[in-house]
Each structure stands twice: as structure tokens, then as C-alpha cells.
C-alpha positions as CSV (number, residue, x, y, z in Angstrom):
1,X,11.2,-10.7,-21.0
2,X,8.3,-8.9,-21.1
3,X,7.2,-5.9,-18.7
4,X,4.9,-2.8,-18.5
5,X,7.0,0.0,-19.2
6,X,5.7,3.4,-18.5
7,X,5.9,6.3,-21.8
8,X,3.7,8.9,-21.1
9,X,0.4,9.8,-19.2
10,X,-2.4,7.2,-19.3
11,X,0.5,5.2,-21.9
12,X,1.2,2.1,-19.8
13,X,2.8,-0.3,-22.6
14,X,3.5,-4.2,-22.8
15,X,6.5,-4.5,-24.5
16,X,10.0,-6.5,-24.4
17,X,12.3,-5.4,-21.8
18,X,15.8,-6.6,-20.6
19,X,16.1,-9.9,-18.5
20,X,17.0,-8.7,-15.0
21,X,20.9,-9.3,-14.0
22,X,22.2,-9.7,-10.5
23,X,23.8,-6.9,-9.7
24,X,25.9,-7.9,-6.6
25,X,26.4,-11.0,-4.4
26,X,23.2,-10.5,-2.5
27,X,20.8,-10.0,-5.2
28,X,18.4,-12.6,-6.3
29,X,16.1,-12.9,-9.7
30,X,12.5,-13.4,-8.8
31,X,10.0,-15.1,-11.5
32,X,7.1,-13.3,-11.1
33,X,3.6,-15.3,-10.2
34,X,1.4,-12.6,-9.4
35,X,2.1,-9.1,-9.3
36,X,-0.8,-6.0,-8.2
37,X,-1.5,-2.6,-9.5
38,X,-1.2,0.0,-6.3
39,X,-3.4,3.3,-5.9
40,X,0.4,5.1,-5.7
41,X,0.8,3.5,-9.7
42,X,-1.9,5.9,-10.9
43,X,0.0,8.8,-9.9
44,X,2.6,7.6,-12.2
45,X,-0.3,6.4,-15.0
46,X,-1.6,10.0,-15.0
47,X,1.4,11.7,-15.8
48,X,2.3,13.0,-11.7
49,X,5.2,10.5,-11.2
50,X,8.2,10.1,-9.3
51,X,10.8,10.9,-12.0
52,X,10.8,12.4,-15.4
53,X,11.8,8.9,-16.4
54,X,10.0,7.3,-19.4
55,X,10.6,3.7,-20.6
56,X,10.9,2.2,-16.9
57,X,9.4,-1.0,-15.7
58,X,6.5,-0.1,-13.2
59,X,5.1,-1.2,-10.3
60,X,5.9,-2.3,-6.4
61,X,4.2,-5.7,-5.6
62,X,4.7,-8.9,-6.5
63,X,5.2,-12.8,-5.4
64,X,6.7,-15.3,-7.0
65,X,9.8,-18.1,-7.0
66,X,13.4,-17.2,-6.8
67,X,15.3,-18.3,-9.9
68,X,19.0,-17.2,-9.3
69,X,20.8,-16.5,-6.7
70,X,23.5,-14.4,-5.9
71,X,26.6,-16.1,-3.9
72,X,26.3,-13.4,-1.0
73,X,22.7,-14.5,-0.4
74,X,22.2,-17.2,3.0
75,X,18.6,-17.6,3.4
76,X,17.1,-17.8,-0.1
77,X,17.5,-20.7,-2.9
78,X,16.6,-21.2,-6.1
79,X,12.4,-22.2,-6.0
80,X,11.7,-20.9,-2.9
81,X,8.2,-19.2,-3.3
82,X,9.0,-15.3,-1.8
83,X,6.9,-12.1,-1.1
84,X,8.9,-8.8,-2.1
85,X,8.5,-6.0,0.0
86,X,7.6,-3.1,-2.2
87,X,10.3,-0.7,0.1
88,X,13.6,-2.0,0.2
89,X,17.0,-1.5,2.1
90,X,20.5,-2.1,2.6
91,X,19.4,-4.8,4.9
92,X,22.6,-4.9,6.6
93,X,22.2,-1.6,9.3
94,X,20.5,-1.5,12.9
95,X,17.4,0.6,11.4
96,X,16.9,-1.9,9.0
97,X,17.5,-4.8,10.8
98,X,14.4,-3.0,12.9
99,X,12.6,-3.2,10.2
100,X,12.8,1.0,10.0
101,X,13.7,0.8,6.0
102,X,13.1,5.0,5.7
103,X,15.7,5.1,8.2
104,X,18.0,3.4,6.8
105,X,21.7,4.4,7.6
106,X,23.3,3.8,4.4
107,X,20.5,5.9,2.6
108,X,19.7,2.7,0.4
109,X,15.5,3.2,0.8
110,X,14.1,2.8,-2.5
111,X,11.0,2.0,-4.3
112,X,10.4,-0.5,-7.1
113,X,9.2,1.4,-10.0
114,X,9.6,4.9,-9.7
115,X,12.5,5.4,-12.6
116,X,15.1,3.5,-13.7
117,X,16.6,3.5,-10.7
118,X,15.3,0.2,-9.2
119,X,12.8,-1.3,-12.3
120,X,9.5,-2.3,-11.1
121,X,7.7,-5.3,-10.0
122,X,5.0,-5.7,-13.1
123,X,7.5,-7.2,-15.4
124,X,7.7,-11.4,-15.8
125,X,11.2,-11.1,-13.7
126,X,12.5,-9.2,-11.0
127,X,15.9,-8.4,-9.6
128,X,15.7,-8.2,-5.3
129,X,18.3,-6.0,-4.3
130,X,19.9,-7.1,-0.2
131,X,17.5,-10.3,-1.0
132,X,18.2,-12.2,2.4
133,X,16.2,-8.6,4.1
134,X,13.7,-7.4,1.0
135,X,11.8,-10.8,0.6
136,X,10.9,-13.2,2.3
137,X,9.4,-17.0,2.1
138,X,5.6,-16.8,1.6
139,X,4.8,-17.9,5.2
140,X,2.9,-21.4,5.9
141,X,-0.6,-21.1,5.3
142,X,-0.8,-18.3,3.0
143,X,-1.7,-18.5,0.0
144,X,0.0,-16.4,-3.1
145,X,-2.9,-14.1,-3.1
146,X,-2.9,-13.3,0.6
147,X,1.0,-13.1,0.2
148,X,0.8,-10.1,-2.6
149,X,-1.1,-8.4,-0.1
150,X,2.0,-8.5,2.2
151,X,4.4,-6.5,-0.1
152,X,2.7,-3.5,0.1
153,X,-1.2,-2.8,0.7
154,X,-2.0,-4.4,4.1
155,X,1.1,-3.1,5.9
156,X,0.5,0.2,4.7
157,X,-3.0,0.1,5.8
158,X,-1.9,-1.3,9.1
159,X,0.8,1.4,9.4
160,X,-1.9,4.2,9.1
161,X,-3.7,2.2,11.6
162,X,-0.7,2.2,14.0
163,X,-0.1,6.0,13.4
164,X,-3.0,6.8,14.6
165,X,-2.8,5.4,17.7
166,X,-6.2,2.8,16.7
167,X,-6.8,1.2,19.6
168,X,-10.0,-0.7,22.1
169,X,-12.3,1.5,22.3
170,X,-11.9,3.9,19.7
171,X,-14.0,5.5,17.5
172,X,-12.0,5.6,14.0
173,X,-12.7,7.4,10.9
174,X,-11.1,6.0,7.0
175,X,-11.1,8.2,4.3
176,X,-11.2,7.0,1.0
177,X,-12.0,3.0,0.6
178,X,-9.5,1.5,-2.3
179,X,-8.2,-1.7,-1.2
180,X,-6.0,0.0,1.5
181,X,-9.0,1.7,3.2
182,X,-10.7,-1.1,3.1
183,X,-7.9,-3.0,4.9
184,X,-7.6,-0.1,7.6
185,X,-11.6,-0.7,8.0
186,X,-10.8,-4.0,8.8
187,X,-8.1,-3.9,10.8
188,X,-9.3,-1.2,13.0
189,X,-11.9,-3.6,14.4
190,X,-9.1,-6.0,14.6
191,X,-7.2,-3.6,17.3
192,X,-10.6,-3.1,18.9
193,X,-12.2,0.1,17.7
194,X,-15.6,0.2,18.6
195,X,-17.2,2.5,15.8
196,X,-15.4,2.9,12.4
197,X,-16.9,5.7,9.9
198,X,-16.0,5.4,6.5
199,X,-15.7,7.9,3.8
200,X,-16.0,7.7,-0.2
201,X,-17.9,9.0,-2.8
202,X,-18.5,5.8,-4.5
203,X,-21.8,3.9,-3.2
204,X,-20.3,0.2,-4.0
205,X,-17.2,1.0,-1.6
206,X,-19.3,2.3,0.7
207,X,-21.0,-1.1,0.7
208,X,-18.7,-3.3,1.4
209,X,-17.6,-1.2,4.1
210,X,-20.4,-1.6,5.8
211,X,-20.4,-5.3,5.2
212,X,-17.1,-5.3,7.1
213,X,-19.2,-3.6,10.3
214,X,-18.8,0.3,9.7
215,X,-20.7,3.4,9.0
216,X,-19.9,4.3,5.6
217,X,-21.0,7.9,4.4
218,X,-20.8,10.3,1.2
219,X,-20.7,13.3,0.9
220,X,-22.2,15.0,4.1
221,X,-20.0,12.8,6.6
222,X,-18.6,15.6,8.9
223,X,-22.4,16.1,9.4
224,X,-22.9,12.8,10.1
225,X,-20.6,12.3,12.2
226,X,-20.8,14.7,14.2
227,X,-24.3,13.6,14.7
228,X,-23.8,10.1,15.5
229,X,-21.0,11.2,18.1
230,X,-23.0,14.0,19.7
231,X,-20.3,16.5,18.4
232,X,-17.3,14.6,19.7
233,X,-16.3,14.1,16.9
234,X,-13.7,10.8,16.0
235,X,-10.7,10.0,17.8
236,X,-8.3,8.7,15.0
237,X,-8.5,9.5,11.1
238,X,-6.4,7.6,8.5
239,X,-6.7,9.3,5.2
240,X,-6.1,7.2,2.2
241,X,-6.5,8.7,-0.6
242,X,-3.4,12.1,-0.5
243,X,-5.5,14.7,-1.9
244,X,-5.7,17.8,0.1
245,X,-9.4,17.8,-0.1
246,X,-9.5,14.2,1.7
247,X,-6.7,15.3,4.1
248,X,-8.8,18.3,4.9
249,X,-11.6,16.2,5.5
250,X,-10.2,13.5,8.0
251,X,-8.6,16.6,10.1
252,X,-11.9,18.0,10.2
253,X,-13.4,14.0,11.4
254,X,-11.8,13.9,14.6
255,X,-12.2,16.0,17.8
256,X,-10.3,17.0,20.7
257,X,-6.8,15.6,21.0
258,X,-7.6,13.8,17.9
259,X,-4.9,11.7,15.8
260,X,-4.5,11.8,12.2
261,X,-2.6,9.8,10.1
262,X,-2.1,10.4,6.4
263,X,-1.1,7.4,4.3
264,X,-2.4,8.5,0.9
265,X,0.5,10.2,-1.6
266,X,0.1,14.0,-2.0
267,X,2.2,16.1,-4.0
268,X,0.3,19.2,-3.5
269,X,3.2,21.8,-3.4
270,X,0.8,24.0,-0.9
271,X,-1.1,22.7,1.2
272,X,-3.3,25.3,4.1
273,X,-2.3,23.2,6.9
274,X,-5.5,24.5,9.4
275,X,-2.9,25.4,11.9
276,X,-5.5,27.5,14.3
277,X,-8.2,24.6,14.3
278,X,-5.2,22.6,15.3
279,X,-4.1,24.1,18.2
280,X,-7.2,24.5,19.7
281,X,-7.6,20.7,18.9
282,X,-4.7,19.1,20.4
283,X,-4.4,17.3,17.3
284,X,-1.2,14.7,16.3
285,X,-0.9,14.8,12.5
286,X,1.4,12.2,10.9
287,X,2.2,11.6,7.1
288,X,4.2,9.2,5.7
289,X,5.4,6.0,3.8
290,X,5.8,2.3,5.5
291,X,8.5,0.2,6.3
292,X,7.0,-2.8,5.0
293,X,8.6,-5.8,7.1
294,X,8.3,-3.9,10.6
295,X,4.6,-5.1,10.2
296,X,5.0,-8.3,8.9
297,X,5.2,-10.0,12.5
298,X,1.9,-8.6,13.3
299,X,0.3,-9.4,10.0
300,X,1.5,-13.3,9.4
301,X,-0.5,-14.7,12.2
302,X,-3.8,-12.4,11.8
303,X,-3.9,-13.6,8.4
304,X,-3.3,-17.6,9.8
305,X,-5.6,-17.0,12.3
306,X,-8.3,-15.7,9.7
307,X,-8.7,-12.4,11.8
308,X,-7.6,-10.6,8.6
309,X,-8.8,-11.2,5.2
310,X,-6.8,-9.0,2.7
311,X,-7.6,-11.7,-0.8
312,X,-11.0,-10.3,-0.6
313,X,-10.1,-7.2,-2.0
314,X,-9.1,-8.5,-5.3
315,X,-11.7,-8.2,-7.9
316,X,-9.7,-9.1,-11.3
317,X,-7.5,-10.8,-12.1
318,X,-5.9,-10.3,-15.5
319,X,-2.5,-11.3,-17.4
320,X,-0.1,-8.8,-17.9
321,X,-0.2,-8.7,-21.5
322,X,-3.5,-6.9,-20.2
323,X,-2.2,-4.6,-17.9
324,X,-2.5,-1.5,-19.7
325,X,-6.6,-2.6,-19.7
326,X,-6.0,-3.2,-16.1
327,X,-4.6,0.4,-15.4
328,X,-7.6,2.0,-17.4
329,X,-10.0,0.2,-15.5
330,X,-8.2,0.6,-12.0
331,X,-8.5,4.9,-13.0
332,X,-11.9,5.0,-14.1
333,X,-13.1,2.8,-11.4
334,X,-15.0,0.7,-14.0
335,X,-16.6,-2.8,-13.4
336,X,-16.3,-2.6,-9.1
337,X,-12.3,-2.5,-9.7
338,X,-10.6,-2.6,-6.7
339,X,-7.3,-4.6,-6.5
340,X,-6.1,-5.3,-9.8
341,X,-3.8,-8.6,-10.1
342,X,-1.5,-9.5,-12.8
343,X,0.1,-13.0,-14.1
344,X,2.7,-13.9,-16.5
């Protein structure tokens, strides 16, 4: 088959690659339909992976129709049209069964696409390890698009959401508006907030954040926030972008017994945590990955009911022979990228 194989910073290749095998009984081969480039991928395409790995398939997100099937596998058949959950699991313990993958008791949490270790999602097949729990059938309703955005980006956004306690009433702030901002923008008016600030430097993002009903501001937003709030400040922050600049930034955003919620990947080795400010704050800080199908019962029927809209995010779509195009243009922010989707 063929696959994008990561060899080197900014050296995302389209070459052959072994077909996927199952593995073990409960493993199922996926043939990929449509697969998306994530905002965690250009840590990998910039030379700041995961591993020291080169030559691995890349990638976390992908839809498609099951093609084999392993005999340990109950709820899945061959051309049943799936969504993969970028985080997988055993599948068979209690956190799991919760839908708690990172707490998963047989320590079988993974990621597509980070080394060899589990090959990734942008690749024309795809082994699903514990298949009956890591995909599932693209719900009635959905289309394929809205499905991709399942297996990684809107859960995420709505995990960030979640963490920071977003709820009626509140006054949000979302730093950094990729396609996962974005989502957290619109879902924070879907739990109710009643002001949302938004924060990038580019213009054209902040734009269509204020298309979806929020403030959108550059780069004097603590000013103008804390203007528009009468120095209150915000009462939730979800940062979406991991650098400590922008993680600086959303602690400064909210006020007293603020929340913040950190969703973006940092790898800073050394952080300066404003521990004083803090204190004096009362503020929650929380950092972390998601557990993909916890959200999944929440999400399915906002997207049925049209409450969330996560297809408009996509702005190309290209074939994967492409991809290495597609990664250039996702890192340079060229032509309005924002979620990049590959076919076969």
C-alpha cells in the first residue's frame, strides 16, 4: 500500500509501505476514505516528535470501511463504514469501558502515529487494535466528513471545554483558533457561555471567529479584555495552541477563581509556572490529552441536531499522494489552511 512515512524534519514522504496484518483476534483492517492532518502532526513534521523513530506511518484520524476482521471481534464486519478514535485502549477494563482510555488499567493507551509502535492513520489501510472499543459505526446522519471530525479534533475541543468547567453564563476565553479552537468557540456557546474572546495572531481566523459570535482579538487581548470585562477578567481559558507563550497568556485571560484548561501539546522542558499570581487567583489549571469516546455520546446528537458544525472547518481537500503539499501548507498557514483532509 501506500502511506506517508515520516524521515526527517519538514520530510513527510509518499511512499510504499507494508499492508497492515491483524495482529490478534480483535483487530480489524480499516480501508481508509478520508483521513485529516492534526495540529499535534506538525510537532512531528518539524522535527519535535514523539520518538526518534524515522520511517513510520503518520497520523491519528481517519474514517473509512472495515475490510477484515479478526475472529475475536463481535460488533464490526467486513463494509461497515467506521470512525477510529485517534486514542486507543485495551477496550476490555472498567476505565476503558468508561471511556477513561489514559487510564487504562492494562497500560495499553496509545496513539496512532507517533513511532512504530502503533503506524498511523494517513496510510490507504489501517490496522484497529481492541476494534469492537477503538471504532465505531459512523452514526446515522453523519456524513464521512463530520465523522473524521469525531476521531480526534472535536472531542478534544470539547474536552478543553469540559475542563474548564464552560458553562451558562460564562464568559470564556480560546487561545489559538486552528480547527480545534474554532470547535471550542463553537461549542462554548453550545454549553451556554455568554461572551467568548478569541485569540490568534492571524486576521482570517480571527474572522471566522467572529462569524461564529465571538470577540476575536490580536495581539493586545489581555488589554482588551480586561476592558470589555471591567477588569474581571474571563472565567474559563482553553489554550489551544501548547506553547508557553499562549499558555501564559490564557492564565493571564481569566480572573478570580478562574479555570484553565490546556489542550494544546507543549514540550517545553521548563516552563515558569506563575505560581504567586495563582494563588492569589484561586485558579484551577488543567493540562492534558482526551479520551476520545467519553465524548462521543455528547457529540453524536449535537452534530444530528445541527447544534454543532465541525465539516466547516475543512478547507482542502487533497489526495494523499499530496500530502507532503498538504503538511507544507498546513505549517505555513498558506491559502486560509485550516483542516487539511486526505483520500486514497
Amino acid at each position: 500500500m501506500k502511506a506517508l512515512l515520516y524521515q526527517g524534519a519538514r520530510d513527510i514522504r509518499y511512499e510504499g509501505f507494508p499492508d497492515p496484518t491483524l495482529a490478534d483476534d480483535r483487530d480489524v483492517i480499516v480501508k481508509m476514505e478520508r483521513c485529516g492532518i492534526c495540529g499535534s502532526d506538525l510537532h512531528i513534521y518539524t522535527g519535535h516528535g514523539f520518538s526518534a523513530d524515522l520511517g513510520f506511518c503518520v497520523g491519528h484520524e481517519a474514517v473509512g470501511e472495515v475490510v477484515e476482521v479478526g475472529r475475536g471481534v463481535q460488533r464490526l464486519k467486513s463494509g461497515d463504514k467506521v470512525m477510529i478514535s485517534a486514542a486507543v485502549g485495551c477496550g476490555a477494563c472498567g476505565p476503558c469501558l468508561a471511556g477513561e482510555i489514559n487510564l487504562c488499567a492494562n497500560n495499553a493507551m496509545q496513539c496512532y502515529g507517533l513511532s512504530h509502535r502503533l503506524e498511523g492513520c494517513q496510510a490507504e489501510a489501517i490496522r484497529v487494535p481492541a476494534a469492537d472499543f477503538n471504532c465505531a459505526p459512523i452514526p446515522e446522519g453523519l456524513t464521512a466528513d463530520q465523522a473524521l471530525m469525531l476521531t480526534d479534533n472535536l472531542p478534544t475541543a470539547w474536552h478543553g471545554l469540559r475542563y474548564a468547567e464552560v458553562g451558562p453564563g460564562k464568559t470564556v476565553v480560546v487561545v489559538g483558533l486552528g480547527p480545534i479552537g474554532l470547535m471550542a468557540v463553537e461549542g462554548a456557546f453550545v454549553l451556554g457561555a455568554s461572551r467568548v474572546f478569541a485569540i490568534d495572531r492571524v486576521p482570517e481566523r480571527r474572522a471566522i471567529a467572529e462569524s461564529l459570535g465571538a470577540q476575536a482579538f490580536g495581539e493586545d487581548a489581555i488589554a482588551q479584555i480586561a476592558a470589555a470585562t471591567s477588569g474581571r477578567m474571563a472565567d474559563c481559558a482553553v489554550e489551544a495552541v501548547g506553547a508557553d507563550e499562549t499558555i501564559a497568556l490564557a492564565m493571564k485571560a481569566v480572573g478570580r477563581m478562574g479555570v484553565v484548561s490546556v489542550i494544546g501539546v507543549n514540550q517545553s522542558r521548563g516552563f515558569d509556572f506563575p505560581m504567586g499570581v495563582s494563588f492569589m487567583k484561586n485558579l484551577t489549571f488543567r493540562i492534558g490529552t482526551c479520551s476520545v469516546p467519553k465524548w462521543w455520546p455528547e457529540l453524536i446528537p449535537l452534530i444530528q441536531g445541527g447544534r454543532l458544525r465541525p465539516e466547516r472547518y475543512i478547507t482542502h481537500q487533497m489526495p494523499l499522494s499530496e500530502g507532503a503539499e498538504a503538511y507544507r501548507l498546513f505549517d505555513a498557514r498558506e491559502a486560509g489552511a485550516l483542516k487539511m483532509v486526505l483520500t486514497p
